[in-house]
Structure formats: structure tokens, C-alpha cells
N, C-alpha and C positions, 0 to 999 in steps of 0.2 A: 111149736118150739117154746110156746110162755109158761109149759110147766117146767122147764127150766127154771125159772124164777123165783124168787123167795116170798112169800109174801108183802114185805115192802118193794122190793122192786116191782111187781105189780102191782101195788100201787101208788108209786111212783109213776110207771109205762103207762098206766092211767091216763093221769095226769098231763104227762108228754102227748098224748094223743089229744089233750082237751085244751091242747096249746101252751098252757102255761112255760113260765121259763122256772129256772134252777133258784133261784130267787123266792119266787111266789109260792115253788113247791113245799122251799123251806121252812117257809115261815107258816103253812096251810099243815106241816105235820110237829113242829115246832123243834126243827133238828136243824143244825147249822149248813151251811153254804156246801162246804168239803165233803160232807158227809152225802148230799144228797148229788153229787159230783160223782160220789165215789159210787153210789147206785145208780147211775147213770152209766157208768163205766163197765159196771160190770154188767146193767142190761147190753148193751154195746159186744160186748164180750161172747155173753151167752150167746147171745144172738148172732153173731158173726156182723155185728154192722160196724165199721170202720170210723163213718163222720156222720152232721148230721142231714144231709142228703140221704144217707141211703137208708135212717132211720124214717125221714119222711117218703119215701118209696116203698120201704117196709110196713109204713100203715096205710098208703094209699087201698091195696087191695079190701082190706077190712073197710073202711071206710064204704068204699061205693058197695059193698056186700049189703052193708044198714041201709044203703037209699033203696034197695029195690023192694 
């Protein structure tokens, strides 16, 4: 489903997987608050995930795929 995504939103969706907040992201690609809100929303979107629960359930699986 992440070739849904544009280029900044991946990576962006990155980023969200490497913890960071909306905050840190912003200021690491040098683009305002709103803006990386709004890529955020629309990864959200693409992806069918609703909050961020179920974006962190959405990366669980990936994750323990890298530890094996």
C-alpha cells in the first residue's frame, strides 16, 4: 500500500516509523508544522488508518519482519 504515497510522504512515513513527532519532522525537512500535518493526513488517508493507534499497529508487523 506505500506505493500509494508521494515521495514526501514516504518520507515522512519514515520518519513516523523512526518515532519522531510532527515537530522534529518539520524542522529535519525544513517545512512548517501544517504542512507536515497535512502529509501526515494524507498518509492516514491513503492508507485507510483513522488515529494514531492504528498507525502504530500498521507498523508493528514491518517492524518484527526486521528482527528476524
Amino acid at each position: 500500500m506505500l506505493e500509494k504515497l508521494t515521495k514526501r510522504e514516504k518520507d515522512v512515513y519514515e520518519l513516523i516509523k523512526k518515532g519522531l513527532n510532527c515537530k522534529k519532522i518539520s524542522e529535519k525537512f525544513g517545512i512548517s508544522i501544517c504542512t507536515t500535518l497535512k502529509h501526515k493526513t494524507n498518509i492516514f488517508h491513503k492508507l485507510n488508518i483513522h488515529n494514531e493507534l492504528q498507525l502504530k499497529c500498521y507498523l508493528l508487523p514491518e517492524k518484527n519482519l526486521k528482527k528476524k
